[in-house]
C-alpha positions as CSV (number, residue, x, y, z in Angstrom):
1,X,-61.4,117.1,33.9
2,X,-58.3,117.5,32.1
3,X,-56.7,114.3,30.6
4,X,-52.8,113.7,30.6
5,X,-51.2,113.1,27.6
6,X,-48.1,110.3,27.2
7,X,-45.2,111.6,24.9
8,X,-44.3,108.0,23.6
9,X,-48.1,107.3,22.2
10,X,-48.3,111.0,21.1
11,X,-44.9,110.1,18.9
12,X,-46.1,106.5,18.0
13,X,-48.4,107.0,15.0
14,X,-45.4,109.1,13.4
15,X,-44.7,108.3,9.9
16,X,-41.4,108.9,8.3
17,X,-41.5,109.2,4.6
18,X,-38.4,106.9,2.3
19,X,-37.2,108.3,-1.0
20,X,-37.5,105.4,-3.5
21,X,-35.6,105.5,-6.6
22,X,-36.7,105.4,-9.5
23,X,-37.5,102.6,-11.6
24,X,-35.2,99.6,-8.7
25,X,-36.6,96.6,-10.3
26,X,-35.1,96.6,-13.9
27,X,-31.8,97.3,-12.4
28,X,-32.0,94.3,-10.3
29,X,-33.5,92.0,-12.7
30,X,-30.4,93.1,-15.0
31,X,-28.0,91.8,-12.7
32,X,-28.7,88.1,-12.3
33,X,-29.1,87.9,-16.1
34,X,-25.9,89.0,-16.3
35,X,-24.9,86.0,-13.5
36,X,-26.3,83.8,-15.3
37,X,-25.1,84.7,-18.6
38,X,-21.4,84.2,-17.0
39,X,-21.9,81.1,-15.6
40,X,-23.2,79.7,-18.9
41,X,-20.4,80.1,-20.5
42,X,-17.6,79.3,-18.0
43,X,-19.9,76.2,-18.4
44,X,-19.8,76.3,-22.1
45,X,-15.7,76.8,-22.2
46,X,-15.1,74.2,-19.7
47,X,-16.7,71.7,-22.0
48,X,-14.6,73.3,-25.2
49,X,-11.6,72.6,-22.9
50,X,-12.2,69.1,-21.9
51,X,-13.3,68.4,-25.6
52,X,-10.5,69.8,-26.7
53,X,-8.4,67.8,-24.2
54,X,-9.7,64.4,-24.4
55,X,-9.1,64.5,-28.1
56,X,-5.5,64.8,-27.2
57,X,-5.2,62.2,-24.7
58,X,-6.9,59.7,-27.2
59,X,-4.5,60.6,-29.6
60,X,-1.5,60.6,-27.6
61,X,0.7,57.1,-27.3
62,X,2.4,57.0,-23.9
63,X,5.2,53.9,-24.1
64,X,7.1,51.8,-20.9
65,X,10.8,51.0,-21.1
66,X,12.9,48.5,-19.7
67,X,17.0,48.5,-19.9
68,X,18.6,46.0,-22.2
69,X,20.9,43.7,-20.4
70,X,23.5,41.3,-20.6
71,X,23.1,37.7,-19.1
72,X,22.5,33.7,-19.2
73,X,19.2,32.6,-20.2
74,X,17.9,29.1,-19.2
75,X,15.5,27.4,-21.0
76,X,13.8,24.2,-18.9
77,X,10.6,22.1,-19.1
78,X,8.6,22.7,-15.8
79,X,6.9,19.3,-14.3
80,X,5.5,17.8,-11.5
81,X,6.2,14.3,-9.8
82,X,6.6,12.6,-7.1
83,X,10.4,11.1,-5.3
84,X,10.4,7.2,-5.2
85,X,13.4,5.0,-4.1
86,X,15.5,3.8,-6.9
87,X,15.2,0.0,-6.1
88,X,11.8,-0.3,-4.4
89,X,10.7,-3.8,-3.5
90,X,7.6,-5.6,-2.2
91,X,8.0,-8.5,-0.2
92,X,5.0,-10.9,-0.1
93,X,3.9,-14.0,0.7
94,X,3.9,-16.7,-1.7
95,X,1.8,-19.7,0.6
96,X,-1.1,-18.8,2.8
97,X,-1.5,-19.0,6.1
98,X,-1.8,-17.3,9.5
99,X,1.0,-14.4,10.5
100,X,2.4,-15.9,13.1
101,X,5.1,-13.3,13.6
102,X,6.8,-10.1,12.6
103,X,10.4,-9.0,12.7
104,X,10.1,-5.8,11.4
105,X,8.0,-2.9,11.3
106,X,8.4,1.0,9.6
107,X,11.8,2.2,9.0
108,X,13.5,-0.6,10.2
109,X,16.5,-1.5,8.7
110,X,17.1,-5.0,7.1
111,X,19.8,-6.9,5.2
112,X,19.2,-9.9,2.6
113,X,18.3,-12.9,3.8
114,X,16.8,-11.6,7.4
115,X,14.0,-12.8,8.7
116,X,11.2,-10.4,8.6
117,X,8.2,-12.1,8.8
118,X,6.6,-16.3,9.9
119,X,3.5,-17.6,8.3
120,X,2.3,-20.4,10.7
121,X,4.4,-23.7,9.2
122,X,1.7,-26.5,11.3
123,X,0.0,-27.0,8.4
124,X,2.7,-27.1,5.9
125,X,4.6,-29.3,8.0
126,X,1.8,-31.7,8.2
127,X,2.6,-31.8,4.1
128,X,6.2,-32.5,4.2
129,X,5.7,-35.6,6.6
130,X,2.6,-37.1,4.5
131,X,5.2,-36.6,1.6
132,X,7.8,-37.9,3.0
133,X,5.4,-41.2,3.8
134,X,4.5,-41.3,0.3
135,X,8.3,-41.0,-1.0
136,X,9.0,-44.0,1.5
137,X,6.1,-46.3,-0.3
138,X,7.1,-45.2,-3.7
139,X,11.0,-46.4,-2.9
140,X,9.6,-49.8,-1.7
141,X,7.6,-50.2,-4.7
142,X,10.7,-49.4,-6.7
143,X,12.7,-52.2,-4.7
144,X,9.9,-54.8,-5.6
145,X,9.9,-53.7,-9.1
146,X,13.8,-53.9,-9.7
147,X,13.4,-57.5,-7.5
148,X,10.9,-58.8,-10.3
149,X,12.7,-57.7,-12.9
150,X,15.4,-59.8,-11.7
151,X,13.7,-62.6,-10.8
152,X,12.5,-62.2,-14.9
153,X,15.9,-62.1,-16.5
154,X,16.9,-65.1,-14.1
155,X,14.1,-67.2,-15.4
156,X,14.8,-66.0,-19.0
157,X,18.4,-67.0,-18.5
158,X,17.1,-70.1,-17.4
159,X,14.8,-71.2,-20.2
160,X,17.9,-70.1,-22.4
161,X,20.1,-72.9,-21.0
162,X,17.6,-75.5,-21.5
163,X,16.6,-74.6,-25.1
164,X,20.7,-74.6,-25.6
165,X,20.5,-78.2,-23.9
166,X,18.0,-79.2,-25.8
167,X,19.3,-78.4,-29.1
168,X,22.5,-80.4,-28.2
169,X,20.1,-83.4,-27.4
170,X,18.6,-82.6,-30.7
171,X,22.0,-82.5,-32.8
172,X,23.3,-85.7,-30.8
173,X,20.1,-87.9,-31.6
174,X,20.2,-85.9,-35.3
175,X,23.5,-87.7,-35.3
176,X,22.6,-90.8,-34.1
177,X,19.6,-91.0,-36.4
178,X,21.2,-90.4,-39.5
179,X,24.0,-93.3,-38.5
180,X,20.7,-95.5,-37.7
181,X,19.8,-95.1,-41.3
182,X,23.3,-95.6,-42.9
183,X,23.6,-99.1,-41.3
184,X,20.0,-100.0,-42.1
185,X,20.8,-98.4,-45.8
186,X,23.7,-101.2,-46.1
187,X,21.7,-104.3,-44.1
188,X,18.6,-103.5,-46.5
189,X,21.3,-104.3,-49.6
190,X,22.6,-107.0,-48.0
191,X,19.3,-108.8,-46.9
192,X,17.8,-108.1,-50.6
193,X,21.2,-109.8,-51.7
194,X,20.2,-112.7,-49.3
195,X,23.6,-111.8,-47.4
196,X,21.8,-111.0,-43.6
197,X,19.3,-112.4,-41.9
198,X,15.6,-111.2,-41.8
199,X,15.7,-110.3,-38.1
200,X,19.2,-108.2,-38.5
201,X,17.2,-106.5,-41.0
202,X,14.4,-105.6,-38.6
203,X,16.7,-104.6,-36.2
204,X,18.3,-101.8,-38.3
205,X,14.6,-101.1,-39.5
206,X,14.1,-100.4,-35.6
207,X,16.7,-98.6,-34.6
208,X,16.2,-96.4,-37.4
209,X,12.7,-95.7,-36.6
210,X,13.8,-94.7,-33.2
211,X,16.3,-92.6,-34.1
212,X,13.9,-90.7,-36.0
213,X,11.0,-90.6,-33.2
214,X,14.1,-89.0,-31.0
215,X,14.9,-86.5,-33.3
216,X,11.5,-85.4,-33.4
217,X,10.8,-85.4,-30.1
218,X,13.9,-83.6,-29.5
219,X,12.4,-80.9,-32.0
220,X,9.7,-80.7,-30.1
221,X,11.5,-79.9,-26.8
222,X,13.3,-77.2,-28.6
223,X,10.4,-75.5,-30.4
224,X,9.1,-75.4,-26.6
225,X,12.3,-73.9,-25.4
226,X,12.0,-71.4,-27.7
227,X,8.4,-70.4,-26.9
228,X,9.5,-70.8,-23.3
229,X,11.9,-68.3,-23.8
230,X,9.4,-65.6,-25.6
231,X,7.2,-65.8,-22.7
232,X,10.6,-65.5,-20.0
233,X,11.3,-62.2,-22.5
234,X,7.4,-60.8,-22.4
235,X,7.7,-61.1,-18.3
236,X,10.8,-59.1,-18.5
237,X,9.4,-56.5,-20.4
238,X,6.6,-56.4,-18.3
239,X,8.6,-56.4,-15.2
240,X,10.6,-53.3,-16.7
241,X,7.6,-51.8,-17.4
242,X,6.3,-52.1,-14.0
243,X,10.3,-50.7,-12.5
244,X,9.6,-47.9,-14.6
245,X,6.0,-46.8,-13.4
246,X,7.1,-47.5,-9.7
247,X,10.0,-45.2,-10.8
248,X,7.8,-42.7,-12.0
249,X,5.6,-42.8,-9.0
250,X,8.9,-42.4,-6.7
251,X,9.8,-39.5,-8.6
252,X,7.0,-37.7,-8.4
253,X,6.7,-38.3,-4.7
254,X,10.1,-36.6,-4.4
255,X,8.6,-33.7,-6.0
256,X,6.0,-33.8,-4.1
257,X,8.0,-33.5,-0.9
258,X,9.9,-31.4,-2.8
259,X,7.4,-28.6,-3.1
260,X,6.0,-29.3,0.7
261,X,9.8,-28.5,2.0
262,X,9.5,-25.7,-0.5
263,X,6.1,-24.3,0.9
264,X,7.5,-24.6,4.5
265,X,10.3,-23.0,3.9
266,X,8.4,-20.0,2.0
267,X,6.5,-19.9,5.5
268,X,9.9,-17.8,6.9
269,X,9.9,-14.3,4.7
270,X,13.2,-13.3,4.4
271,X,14.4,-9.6,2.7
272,X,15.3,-10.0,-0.6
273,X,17.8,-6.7,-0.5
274,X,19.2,-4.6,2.1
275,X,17.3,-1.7,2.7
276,X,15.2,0.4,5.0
277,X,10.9,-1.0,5.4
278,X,9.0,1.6,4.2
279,X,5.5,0.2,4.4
280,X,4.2,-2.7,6.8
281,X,1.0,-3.3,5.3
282,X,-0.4,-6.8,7.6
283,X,-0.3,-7.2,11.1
284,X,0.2,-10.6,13.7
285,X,-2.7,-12.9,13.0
286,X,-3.8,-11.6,10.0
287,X,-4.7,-14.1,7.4
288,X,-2.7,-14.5,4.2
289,X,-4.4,-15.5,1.0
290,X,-2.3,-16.1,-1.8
291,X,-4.3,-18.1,-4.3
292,X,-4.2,-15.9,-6.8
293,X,-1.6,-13.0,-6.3
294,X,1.5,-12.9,-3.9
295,X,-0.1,-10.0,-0.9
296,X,2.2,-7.6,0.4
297,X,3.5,-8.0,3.6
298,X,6.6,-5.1,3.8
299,X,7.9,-2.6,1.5
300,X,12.0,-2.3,1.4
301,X,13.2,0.9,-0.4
302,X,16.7,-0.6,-1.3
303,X,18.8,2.3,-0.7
304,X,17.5,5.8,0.6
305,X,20.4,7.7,-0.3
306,X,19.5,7.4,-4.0
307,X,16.3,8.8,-5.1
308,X,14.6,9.1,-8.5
309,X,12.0,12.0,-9.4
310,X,9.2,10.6,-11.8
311,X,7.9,14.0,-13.9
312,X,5.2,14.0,-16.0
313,X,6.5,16.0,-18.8
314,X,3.7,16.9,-21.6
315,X,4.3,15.4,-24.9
316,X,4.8,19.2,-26.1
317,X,7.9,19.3,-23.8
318,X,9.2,15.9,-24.2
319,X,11.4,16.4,-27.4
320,X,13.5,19.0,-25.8
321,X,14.4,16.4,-23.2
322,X,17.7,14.3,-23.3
323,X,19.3,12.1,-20.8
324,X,22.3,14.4,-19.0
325,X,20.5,17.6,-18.8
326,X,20.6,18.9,-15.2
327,X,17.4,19.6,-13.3
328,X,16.1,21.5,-9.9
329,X,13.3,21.0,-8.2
330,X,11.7,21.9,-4.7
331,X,9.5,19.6,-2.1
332,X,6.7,21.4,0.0
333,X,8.7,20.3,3.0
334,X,11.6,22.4,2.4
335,X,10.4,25.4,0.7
336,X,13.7,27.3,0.8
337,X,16.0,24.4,-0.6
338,X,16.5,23.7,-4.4
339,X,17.6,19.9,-4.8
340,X,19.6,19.1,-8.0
341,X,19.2,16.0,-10.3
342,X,19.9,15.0,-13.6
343,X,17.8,12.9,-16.4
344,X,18.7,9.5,-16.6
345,X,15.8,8.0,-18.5
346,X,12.6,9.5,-20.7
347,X,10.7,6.1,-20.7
348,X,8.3,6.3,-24.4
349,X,5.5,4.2,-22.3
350,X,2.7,7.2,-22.7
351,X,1.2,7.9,-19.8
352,X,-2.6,9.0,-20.8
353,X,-4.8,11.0,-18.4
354,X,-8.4,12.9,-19.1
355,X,-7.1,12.7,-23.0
356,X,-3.7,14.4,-22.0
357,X,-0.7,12.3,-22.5
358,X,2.5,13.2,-20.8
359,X,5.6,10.6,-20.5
360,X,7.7,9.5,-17.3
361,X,10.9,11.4,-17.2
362,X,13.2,9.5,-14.3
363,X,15.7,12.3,-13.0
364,X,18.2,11.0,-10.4
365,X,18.7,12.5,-6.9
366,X,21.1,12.3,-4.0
367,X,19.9,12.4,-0.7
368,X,22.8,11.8,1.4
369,X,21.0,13.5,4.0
370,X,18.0,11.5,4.1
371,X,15.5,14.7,3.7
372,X,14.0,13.3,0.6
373,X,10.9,10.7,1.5
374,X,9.5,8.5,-0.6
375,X,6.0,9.7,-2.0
376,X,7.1,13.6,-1.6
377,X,5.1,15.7,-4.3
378,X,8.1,17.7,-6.5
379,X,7.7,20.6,-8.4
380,X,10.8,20.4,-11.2
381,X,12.6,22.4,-13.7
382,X,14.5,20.4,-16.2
383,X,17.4,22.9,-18.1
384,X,16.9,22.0,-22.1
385,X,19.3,25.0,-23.1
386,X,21.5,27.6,-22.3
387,X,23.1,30.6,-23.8
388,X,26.0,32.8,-21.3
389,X,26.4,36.3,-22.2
390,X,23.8,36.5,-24.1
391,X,21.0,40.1,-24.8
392,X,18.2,39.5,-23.1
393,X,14.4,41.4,-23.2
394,X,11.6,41.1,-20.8
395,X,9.3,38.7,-22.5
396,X,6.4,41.4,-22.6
397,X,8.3,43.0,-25.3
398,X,7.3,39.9,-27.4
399,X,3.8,40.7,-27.0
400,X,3.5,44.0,-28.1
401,X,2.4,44.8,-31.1
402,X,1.6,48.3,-31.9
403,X,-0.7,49.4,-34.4
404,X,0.5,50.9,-37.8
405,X,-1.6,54.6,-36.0
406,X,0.9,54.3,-32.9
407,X,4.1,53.6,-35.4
408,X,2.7,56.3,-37.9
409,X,3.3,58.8,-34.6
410,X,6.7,57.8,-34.3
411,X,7.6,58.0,-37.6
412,X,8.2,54.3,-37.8
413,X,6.9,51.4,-39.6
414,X,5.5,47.9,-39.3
415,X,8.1,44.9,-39.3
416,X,7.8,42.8,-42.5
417,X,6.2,39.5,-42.6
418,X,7.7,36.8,-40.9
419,X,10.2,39.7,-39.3
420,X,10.8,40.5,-35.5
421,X,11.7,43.9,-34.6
422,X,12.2,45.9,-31.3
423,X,11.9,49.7,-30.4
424,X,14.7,51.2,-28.9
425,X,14.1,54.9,-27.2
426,X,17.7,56.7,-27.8
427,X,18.3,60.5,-27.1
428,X,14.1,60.4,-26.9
429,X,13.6,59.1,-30.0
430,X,12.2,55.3,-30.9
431,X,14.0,53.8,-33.2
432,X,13.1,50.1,-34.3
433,X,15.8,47.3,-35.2
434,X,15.4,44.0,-36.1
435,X,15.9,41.2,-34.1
436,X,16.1,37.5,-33.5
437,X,14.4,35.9,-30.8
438,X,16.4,33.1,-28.7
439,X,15.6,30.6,-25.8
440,X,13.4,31.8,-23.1
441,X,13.3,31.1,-19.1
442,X,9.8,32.7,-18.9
443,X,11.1,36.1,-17.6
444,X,13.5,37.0,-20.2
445,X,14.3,35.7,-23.7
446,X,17.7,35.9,-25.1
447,X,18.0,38.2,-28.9
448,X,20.5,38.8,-31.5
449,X,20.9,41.8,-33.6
450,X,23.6,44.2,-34.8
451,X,22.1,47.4,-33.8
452,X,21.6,46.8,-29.7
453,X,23.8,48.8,-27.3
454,X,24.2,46.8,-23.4
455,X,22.0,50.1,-22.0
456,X,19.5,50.8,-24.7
457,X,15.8,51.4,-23.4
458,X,13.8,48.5,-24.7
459,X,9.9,49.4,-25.4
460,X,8.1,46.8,-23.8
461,X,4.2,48.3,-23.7
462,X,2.7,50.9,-26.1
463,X,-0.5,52.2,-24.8
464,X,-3.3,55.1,-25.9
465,X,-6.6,56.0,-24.6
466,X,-7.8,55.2,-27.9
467,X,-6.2,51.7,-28.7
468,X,-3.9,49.0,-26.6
469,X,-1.6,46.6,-27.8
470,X,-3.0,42.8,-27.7
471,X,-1.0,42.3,-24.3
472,X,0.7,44.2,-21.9
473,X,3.1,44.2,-19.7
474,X,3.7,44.6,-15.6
475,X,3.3,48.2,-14.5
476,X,7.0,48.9,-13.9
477,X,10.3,47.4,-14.1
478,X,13.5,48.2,-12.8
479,X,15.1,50.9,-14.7
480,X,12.3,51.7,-16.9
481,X,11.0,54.9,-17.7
482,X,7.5,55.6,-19.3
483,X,7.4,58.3,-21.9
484,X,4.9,59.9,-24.3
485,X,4.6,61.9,-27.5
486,X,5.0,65.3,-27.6
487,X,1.3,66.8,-28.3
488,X,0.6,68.1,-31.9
């Protein structure tokens, strides 16, 4: 039986035979050596390159500019404070008591001598009538006192006359006495001569004897007038004495009364100034204790359109200060508005906070327009000096300070000791002059010199990748231009 045969699996098994060249695998290997050969040393060069470059750039000194100009620099003391009224009083309460009523209250407006405020006057009333009782009693016992005292000097005056009346007794029976003895001096001669008789002689010898009794009896009524009249003086004295106390005890009654009117009257508070009540600081009813200080009823800002700013100026700052220099200063209340002022006082009192001492500087302030309210927080600027027309450099250009490497570059050198010198760029080179340095506002600082040029390009930052000035300054300013040194 014959079998077909299918021309596809007859071809199947068909083998076609491929030339292969001689030796393909060195030829290959060859050629990714070579790759990698090449890519080594781009590697290799690259890193020669940026070697070689980064030795440059920490070489190189690349320098920022700013145009010198021409203007006024202002040189001021920055402080803080707050605004206060000018004449700021308190009115309190100098008796205690009850409030019974109130006549004024925030922002009210009061004149001197209104009535603002009434401490209930029951009790203090009560005062003034037991004083005026006790003025009435003292006055009676006055009127007794001055009575008595006359009644003395009447009885004195009295016990004079009869001590006068009985000293003329006294003289007349003196008189009569010493006559009594005369005629019984001449009987007694005559009745020793036998001349009188014995009873005449007796008789004289009486009346003599009486005439002396009289005259001392008579002594004795004058020696009692006289002791009469001591004690009539003592009870004068004594009556005096007694005026005097009742005197005393009158007066001090009156002041008494005195000081209970006062107290009453100190129960109607009245304003002291005219003004504007800034503070109310006790309410109807409220109890008032003033024992020991007078409490605070009502603050009266005297006049609002006349403010002072209180600074605190550091004691570093304070000697540039003098009264007249001008000042600005803003409020956080108005932002956008710069009030004007002027020093009228440094007070010396120190003022010592945390170890830091600062002193008061007072600067007056209109405020015709009533913005300005007491207790505002300022932030101030007090001019100390100014100079018109004057050089002036950005103040970075104060805090460069190149080192003597950078200079070398440039050809230039380091400014002597206790020298100042700037670095001018001019037709691209730097050039350094020496300068004075002025008055600064913060910003700019005023210098003198006889080489600057209004125009010249004022170095104000000298930088390198290797080394950096000690400060620096902002990243651009108007004008400026930023340079660097040719590579070498």
């Amino acid at each position: 039986m014959a079998t077909a045969v299918d021309p596809i699996r007859e071809k199947a098994p068909i083998v076609i035979p491929i030339a292969v060249p001689a030796k393909p695998v060195p030829v290959l290997r060859n050629y990714h050596w070579a790759r990698w050969a090449l890519a080594i040393g781009m590697v290799v060069a690259i890193a020669i390159v940026w070697e070689v470059w980064r030795t440059h750039a920490q070489n190189a000194v690349t320098y920022q500019t700013a145009p010198l100009e021409r203007g006024t620099v202002q040189a001021s003391v920055t402080a803080t404070g707050s605004v206060n009224a000018v004449v700021d009083v308190q009115v309190g309460s100098q008796v205690s008591g009850n409030i019974k009523a109130l006549y004024a209250d925030f922002n009210t407006k009061v004149t001197k001598g209104q009535l603002v405020a009434l401490i209930d006057p029951a009790v203090f009333q009560t005062q003034v009538d037991q004083a005026q009782a006790s003025r009435s009693s003292a006055l009676s016992a006055v009127a007794t006192a001055a009575a008595q005292v006359q009644k003395a000097n009447s009885d004195l005056s009295g016990t004079m006359a009869g001590a006068r009346s009985a000293a003329s007794v006294m003289a007349k029976d003196s008189a009569v006495a010493v006559n009594a003895q005369a005629q019984y001096g001449r009987l007694d001669s005559l009745f020793n001569d036998g001349i009188t008789s014995k009873q005449d002689h007796e008789a004289a010898k009486a009346s003599t004897d009486a005439a002396t009794a009289q005259v001392a009896a008579d002594q004795a009524l004058v020696d009692e007038s006289k002791q009469t009249i001591q004690s009539a003086q003592d009870q004068v004295t004594v009556t005096k004495t007694q005026l005097g106390s009742a005197k005393g005890l009158e007066s001090q009654a009156s002041a008494t009364l005195a000081q209970a009117n006062l107290n009453l009257a100190h129960t109607r508070i009245t304003a002291p100034v005219d003004g504007t009540v800034i503070a109310r600081r006790m309410d109807v009813g409220q109890t008032v204790a003033a024992s020991f200080a007078a409490p605070t009823v009502f603050e009266i800002a005297q006049d609002l359109t006349k403010m002072q700013l209180d600074t605190n100026v550091d004691e570093s700052d304070v000697g540039n200060i003098q009264v007249g220099q001008n000042a600005t200063f803003s409020v956080d209340a108005y932002p956008t508005i710069t009030f004007q002022g002027q020093v009228t006082a440094v007070r010396k009192a120190p003022i010592i906070t945390t170890n830091v001492v600062t002193y008061d500087v007072v600067i007056a302030v209109s405020n015709p327009d009533l913005k300005l309210f007491p207790g505002m927080t300022a932030n101030a600027h007090i001019l100390t000096a100014k100079l018109n027309d004057t050089f002036k450099v950005p103040n970075a250009v104060l805090r460069i300070h190149p080192s003597a490497t950078m200079l070398k570059q440039f050809g230039l050198s380091a400014a002597p000791a206790g020298k100042q010198q700037v670095y001018v760029l001019r037709n691209g080179k730097l050039k350094a002059i020496p300068v004075e340095f002025g008055i600064s506002d913060g910003q700019f600082t005023a210098v003198s010199a006889n080489g600057l040029q209004a125009g010249d390009q004022i170095v104000q930052r000298f930088s390198s990748a290797a080394a950096s000035t000690a400060a620096s300054a902002p990243s651009s300013a108007p004008g400026g231009s930023t340079g660097r040194t040719p590579r070498l």
